[in-house]
N, C-alpha and C positions, 0 to 999 in steps of 0.2 A: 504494500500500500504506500501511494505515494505520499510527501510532507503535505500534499494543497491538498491532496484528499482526506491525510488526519485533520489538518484543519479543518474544513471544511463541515467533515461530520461533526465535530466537535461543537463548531457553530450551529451547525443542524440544531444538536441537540440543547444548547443552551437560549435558540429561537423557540424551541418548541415549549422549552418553561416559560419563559418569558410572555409567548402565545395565552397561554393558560391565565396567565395573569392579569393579563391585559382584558380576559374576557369577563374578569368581576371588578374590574375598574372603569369609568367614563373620563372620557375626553376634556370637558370642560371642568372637573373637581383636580383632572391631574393637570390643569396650563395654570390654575391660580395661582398655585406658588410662585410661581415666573412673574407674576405682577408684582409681586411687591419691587422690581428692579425698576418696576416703574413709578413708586412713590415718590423719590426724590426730586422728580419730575410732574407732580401733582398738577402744579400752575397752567405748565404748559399743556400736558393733558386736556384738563380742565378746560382750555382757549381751546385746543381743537376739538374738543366735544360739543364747544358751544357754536362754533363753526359748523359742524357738524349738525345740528339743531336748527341752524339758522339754516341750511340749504335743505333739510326736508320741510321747512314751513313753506319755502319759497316755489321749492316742487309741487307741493300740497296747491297751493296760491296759484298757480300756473292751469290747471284746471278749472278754476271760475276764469281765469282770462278768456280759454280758449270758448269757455259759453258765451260769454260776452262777443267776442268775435264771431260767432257762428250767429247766435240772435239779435244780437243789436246789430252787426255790420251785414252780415249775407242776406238773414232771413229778411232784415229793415230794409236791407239797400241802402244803408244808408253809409256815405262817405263818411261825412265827419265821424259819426258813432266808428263806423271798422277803423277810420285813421287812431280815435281815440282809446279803443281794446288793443289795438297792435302795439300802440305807444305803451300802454300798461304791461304787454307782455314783452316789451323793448326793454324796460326798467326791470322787471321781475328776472329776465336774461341774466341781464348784466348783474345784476344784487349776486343772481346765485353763481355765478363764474368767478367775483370776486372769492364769495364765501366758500366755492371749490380751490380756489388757490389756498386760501386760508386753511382750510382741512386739509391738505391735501399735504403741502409743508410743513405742517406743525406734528402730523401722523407720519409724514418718512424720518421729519426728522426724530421724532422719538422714538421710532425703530431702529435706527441705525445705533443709537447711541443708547436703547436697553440690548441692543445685540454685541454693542462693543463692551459695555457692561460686564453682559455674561460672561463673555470672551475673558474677562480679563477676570471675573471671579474664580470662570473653572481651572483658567490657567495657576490664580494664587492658591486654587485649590491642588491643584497639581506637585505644584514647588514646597508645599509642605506635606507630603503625603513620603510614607518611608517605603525605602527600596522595594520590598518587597512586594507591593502592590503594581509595582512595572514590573515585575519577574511574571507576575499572574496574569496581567491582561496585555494585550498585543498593541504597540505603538501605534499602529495603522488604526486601529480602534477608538484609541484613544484622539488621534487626530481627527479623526471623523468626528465625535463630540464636540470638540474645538472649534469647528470649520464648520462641515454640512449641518449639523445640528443647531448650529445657533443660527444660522442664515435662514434656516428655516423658520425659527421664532422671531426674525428679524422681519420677512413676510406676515403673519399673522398680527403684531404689534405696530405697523405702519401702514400694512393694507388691508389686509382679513378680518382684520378687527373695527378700523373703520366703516368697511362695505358692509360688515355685520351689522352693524349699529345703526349705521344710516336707511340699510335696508330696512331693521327691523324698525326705524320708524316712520318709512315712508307705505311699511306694509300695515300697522297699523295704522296711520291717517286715513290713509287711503280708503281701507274696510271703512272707516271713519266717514270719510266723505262719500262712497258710493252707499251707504245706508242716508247719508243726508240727503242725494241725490234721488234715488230710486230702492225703498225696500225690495220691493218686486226681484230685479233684475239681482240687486246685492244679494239674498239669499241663493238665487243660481251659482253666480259665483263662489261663494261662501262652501255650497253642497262641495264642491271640487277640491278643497284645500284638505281636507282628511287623505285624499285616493294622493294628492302631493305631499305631506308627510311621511306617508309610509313608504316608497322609495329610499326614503333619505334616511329612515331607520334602519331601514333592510339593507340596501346597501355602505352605508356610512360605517358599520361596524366591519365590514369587511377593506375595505378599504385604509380606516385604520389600521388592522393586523396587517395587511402586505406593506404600508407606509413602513409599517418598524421592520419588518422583513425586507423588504428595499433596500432602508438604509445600513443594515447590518449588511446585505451584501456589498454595498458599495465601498464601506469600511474596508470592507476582505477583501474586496480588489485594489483598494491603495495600501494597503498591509503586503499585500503580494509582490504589486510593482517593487515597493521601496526596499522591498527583502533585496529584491531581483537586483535593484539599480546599483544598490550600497554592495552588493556582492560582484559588480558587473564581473570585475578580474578573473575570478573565478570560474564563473561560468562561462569568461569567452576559452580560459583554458581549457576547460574541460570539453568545449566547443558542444556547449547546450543549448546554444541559444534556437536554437528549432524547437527543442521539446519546453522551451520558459514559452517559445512563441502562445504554441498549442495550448500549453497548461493554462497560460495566461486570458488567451481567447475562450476559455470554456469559464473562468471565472467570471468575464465582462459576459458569458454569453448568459450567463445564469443570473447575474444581476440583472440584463436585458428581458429576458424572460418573467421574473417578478416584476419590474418595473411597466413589461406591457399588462399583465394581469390587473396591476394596480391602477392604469390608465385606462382600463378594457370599465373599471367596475366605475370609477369616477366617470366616466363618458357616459357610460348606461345610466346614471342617478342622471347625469343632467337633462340626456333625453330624453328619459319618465318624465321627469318635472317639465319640461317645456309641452310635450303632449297633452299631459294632462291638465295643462295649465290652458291651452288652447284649445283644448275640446269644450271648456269651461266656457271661454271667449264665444266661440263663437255661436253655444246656445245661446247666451244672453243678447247677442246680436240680432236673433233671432225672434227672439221674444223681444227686446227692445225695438228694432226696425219694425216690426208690427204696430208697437204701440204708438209711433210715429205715424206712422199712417192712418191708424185709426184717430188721431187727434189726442188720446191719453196723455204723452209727454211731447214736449218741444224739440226739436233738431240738437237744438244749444246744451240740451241737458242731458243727453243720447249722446251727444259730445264731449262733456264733462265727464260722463259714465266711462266711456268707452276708454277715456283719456287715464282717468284712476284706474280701472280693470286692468290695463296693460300696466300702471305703473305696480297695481297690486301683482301681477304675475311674474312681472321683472323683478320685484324686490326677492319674492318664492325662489326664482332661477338665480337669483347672487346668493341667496342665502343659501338652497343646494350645494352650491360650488364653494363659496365658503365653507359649508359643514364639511367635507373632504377636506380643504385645506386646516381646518382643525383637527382635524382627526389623525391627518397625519404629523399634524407637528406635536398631538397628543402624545405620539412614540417619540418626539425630539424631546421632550419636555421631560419623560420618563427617563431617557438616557443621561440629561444633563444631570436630574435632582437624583439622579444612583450615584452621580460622580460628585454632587456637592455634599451628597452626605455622605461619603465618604469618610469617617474620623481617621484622623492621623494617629498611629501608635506610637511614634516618639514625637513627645513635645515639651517645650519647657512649662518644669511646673510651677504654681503659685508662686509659691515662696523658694525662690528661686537664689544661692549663694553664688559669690564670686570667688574662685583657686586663688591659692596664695602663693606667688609665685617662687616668690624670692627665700620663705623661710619654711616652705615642705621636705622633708626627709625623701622620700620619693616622690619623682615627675611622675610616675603611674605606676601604678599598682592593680593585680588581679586577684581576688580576694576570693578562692573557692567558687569558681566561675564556672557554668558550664554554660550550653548553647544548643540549642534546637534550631534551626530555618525552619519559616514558617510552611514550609512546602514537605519539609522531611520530620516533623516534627517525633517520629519513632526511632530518630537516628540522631544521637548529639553530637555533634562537631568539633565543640569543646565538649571536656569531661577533667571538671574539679580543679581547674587551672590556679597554679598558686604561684605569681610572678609578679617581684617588686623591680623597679630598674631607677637606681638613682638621678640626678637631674646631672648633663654632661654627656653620661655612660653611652657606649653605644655596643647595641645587641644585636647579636643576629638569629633569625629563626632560620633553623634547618630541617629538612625532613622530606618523605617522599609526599608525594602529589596526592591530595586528601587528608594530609596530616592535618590541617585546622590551623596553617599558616595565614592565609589572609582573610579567617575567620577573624584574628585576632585585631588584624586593622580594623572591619571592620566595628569592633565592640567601640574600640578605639575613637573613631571618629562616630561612634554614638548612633549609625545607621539601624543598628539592632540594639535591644539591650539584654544584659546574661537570663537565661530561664531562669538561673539558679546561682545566687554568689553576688558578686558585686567590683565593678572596675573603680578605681579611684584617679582623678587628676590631681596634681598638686593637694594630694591630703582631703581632697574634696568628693566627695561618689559623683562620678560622672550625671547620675539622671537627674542630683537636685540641680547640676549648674543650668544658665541660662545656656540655650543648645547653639545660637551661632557664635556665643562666644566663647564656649568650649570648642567648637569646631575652629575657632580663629586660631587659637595654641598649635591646633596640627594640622599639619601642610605635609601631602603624599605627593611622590613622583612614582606616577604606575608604569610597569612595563612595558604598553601598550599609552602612551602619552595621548591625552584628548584635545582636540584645537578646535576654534571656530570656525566656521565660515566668515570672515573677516581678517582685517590687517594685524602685523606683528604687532605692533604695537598693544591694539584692543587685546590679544592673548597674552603678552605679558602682563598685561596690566590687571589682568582680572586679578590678579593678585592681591593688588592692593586700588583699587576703582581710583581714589583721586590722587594718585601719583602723578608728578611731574614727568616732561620729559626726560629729563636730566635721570630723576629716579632710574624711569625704565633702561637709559642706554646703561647703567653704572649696572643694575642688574644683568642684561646683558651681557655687559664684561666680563662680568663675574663667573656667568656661566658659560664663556667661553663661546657667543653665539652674535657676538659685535661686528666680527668680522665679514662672518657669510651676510649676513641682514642688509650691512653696506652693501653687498654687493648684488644685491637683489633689484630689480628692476626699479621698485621706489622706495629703497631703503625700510625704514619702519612702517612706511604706510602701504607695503607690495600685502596685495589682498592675495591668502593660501588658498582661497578653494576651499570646498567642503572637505573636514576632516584633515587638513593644511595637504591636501594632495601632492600639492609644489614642492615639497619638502621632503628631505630624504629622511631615514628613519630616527639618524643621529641630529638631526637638524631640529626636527619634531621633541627630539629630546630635550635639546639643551634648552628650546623655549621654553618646552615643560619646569625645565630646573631655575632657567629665568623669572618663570612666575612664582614658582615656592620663594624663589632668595624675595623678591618683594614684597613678598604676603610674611617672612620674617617669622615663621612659627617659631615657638619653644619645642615644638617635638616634633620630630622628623620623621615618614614612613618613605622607603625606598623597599617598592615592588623590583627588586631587582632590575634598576635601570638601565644595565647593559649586556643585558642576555641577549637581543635580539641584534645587536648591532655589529658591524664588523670590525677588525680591530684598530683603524684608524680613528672611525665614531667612536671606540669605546676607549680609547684613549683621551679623547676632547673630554667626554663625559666625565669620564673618570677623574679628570681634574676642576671640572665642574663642580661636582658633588662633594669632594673635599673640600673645596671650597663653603657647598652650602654645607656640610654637615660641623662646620669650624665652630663650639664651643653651642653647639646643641644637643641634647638628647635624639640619639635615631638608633631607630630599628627598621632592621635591615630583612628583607625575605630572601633568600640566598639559595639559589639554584644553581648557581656556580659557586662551589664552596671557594675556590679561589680567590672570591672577592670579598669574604669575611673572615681568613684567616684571620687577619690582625685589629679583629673586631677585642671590647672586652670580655665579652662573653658570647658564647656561642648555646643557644636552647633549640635542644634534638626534641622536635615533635613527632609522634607515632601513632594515628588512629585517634588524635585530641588530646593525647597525654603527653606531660612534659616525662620524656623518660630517660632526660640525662640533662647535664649542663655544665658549663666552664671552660677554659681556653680551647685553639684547637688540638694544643701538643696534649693534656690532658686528657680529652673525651678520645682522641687516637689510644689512648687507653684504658680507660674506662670504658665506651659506650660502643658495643659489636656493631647495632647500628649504623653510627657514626663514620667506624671503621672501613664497614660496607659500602655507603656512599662513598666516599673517600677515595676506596678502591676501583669501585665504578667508573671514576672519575679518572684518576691519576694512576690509576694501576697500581698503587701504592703498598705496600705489606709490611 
């Protein structure tokens, strides 16, 4: 089975819960919570609802015009009367084209700006939610929420919402005015409005369920692409690109598929409601046109009638069409308020201490620590960890692959916190401190270094945001990456490309070490920053990193034991357990382990 096919089914199946869910929930109790983004904008609200008021009175008004012109100008013949009905429906024009401009602006613009809102909630919701909830749910997903999701509540809030509203009082006036005009003919119409509801029940709730099915497919096809794009190397080496074509065409073809069914049932509500709305029509024409003839009503008011009926049938077909345009942003509205309630499991708490830098016995400490991920929670990673490391010292962790080495980082920078046990910074348990200022003390260079899309400068800097230039070149120097940068296209302002593409592996690096020296941490994490590099980059680094590790605390992940001999201490991790420690010439005798790697390595005996 292929990866887009376990996907896939996967999705299947958490569509299908979701299905279920959605079928004891409504539309309009699950979009409310989305307003209140629109409280703070009350005022303005408020002006386009009254705008909005004002142009169905004026539509209303616009039906006694057209009687007047049909009776006092046609039937009268009379000039001046038709000059002076046309003139009233000249002003009536124009009132409501202002009051449309009026609605019309004040409704986008408060769409745009509860959309950008959103945007910018789910995103703050995003940035404080911990690692492990990107391990669970898929990027592409998640971009979906962000993007397609809110564009869609950005439609309902600036137009859907509007045509709803206006509809729904030009459909009452209306009913309003054709019972002022002709009970007779109004109960005809009237009879018809039940057979135009129920379309819009029956279809509306389907239409929703494929809305959310839609947009989950659509997710899964930009989840797919950007697997495919960010891995392009790969796949052109392996010369796949035929079978990502295919694979890739049967996901858009499957989104295409939902996406017609969804159009297929929204098209079917609107042609019920227009049918039945006009079958309506033109009974009453029928019966009205008679009673014109027979002398019962006047032209004028057979004109009036006929004027409201349409406008009461038109509001029925906006509001059809809106109800699907609700329904499917009912499933936008579900995916955002799953991601804003979302709670964060590491956060700072209340009462929150500051580390004491200057007069702790130990920079950190692990105090009977173990560790479950939330993903493996029957398997601990850590198991009873008991490691102090004075402030200065610098450690290296060794061990085979799964031993619980950048478990350890992570406790460290507070991504996770222990099941069991407790981490200390400067004398202080990590989870009472405040979380980005405990994260500001330690500063990681990963093996795999992360850059922007953006210029050198903006990556070094992220370090420290309001550094000078000066800052950043002197950083630079430092790590040994002043030189190449000069010689970059536009110096510190040469834009890398996604992922700094432009950059060779060591190059990537040294920015990486560039930013830590700026960010100036008290504790140091080196993911082994020159395993990957060849030996001229790991030579630049290598004096880089001396450089940044000069009179800091750092521990080291060491896969090339060669580059932690002349660490102070060396900690043998095995299966989560510290099961040795102490120099290297030492644990060469003490720790068989040890010995092993060692031999592995250096051939050593």
């Amino acid at each position: 089975m292929t990866e887009a096919k376990v996907r896939k089914d996967t999705a299947t199946e958490q569509t299908g819960a979701e299905h279920k869910k959605e079928k004891r929930e409504k539309a309009i109790p699950t979009l409310i919570p989305i307003f209140r983004f629109v409280k703070p904008y009350k005022i303005t609200a408020l002006a386009a609802v009254a705008a909005l008021v004002f142009v169905a009175a004026i539509s209303l008004s616009i039906g006694q015009a057209v009687k007047l012109v049909i009776d006092e100008g046609f039937v009268a013949q009379s000039e001046a009367q038709l000059a002076a009905a046309l003139g009233i429906v000249s002003v009536l024009i124009f009132a409501m084209a202002c009051g449309t401009f009026m609605r019309f602006y004040l409704m986008s613009w408060l769409g745009e700006k509860v959309s950008a809102d959103i945007r910018e909630a789910v995103f703050n919701r995003l940035l404080s939610l911990h690692p492990s909830y990107f391990e669970e749910n898929v990027s592409g997903e998640i971009m979906s929420r962000l993007t397609t999701d809110t564009t869609l509540l950005q439609s309902i809030v600036g137009s859907s919402f509007s045509l709803a509203l206006r509809s729904s009082l030009t459909l009452v006036g209306g009913l309003i005015m054709l019972f002022i005009t002709n009970v007779k003919l109004s109960l005809i119409v009237l009879s018809g409005i039940p057979f135009v509801l129920l379309p819009m029940l029956l279809f509306g709730r389907k239409v929703r369920s494929l809305s959310r099915k839609s947009q989950d497919s659509v997710a899964g096809v930009g989840t797919y692409a950007g697997e495919i794009i960010n891995n392009i190397k790969v796949v052109q080496s392996y010369t796949r690109e035929q079978e990502e074509r295919l694979a890739f065409a049967k996901e858009v073809n499957t989104a295409f598929e939902i996406a017609k069914k969804r159009i297929l049932q929204r098209a079917s509500l609107i042609a019920a409601v227009i049918i039945l709305v006009f079958i309506a029509i033109t009974m009453m024409l029928w019966v009205g046109g008679t009673d014109v003839l027979r002398g019962n009503i006047t032209a004028g008011e057979l004109g009036a009638f006929v004027f409201y009926a349409i406008m009461v049938a038109t509001s029925l077909g906006t509001l059809s069409e809106v109800y699907g345009e609700v329904q499917r942003a009912a499933g936008a509205a579900e995916r955002l308020l799953e991601l804003l309630g979302v709670s964060a499991e590491i956060e700072t708490p209340k009462n929150f201490t500051s580390p004491n830098l200057t007069d702790a016995e130990y920079a950190l400490e692990f105090v009977n620590a173990s560790f479950s991920y939330p993903s493996r929670r029957d398997r601990f990673a850590l198991k009873n960890i008991n490691l102090r490391v004075k402030p200065g010292e610098t450690i290296a962790l060794v061990g085979p692959s799964g031993a619980g080495k950048t478990t350890v980082f992570e406790l460290l920078e507070r991504f996770y916190d222990p099941t069991t046990g407790q981490v200390n910074l400067f004398g202080s348990p990590l989870h009472s401190l405040q979380l980005q200022e405990a994260r500001q003390h330690v500063g990681l260079v990963p093996q795999q270094p992360v850059l922007f899309s953006a210029d050198v400068a903006h990556n070094i800097r992220y370090g420290k945001t309001d550094a000078s230039d000066s800052e950043v070149t002197a950083a630079a120097i430092k790590a040994h990456a002043h030189d190449f940068i000069e010689q970059l296209p536009e110096g510190y302002q040469s834009y890398l490309g996604e992922k700094g593409v432009r950059l060779s592996g060591g190059q990537k690096q040294r920015i990486a070490i560039a930013r830590a020296i700026l960010k100036d941490p008290a504790i140091l994490l080196l993911d082994e920053a020159t395993s990957a590099l060849d030996a001229e980059s790991e030579q630049h680094v290598q004096a880089a990193l001396i450089e940044l590790m000069r009179q800091r605390t750092t521990l080291i992940i060491a896969h090339r034991l060669a580059t932690v001999m002349h660490a102070d201490r060396i900690i043998v991790l095995d299966d989560g357990v510290i099961v040795a420690e102490g120099t290297h010439a030492e644990l060469l005798r003490s720790s068989p382990l040890y010995l092993r790697l060692c031999e592995l390595q250096f051939n050593q005996k």
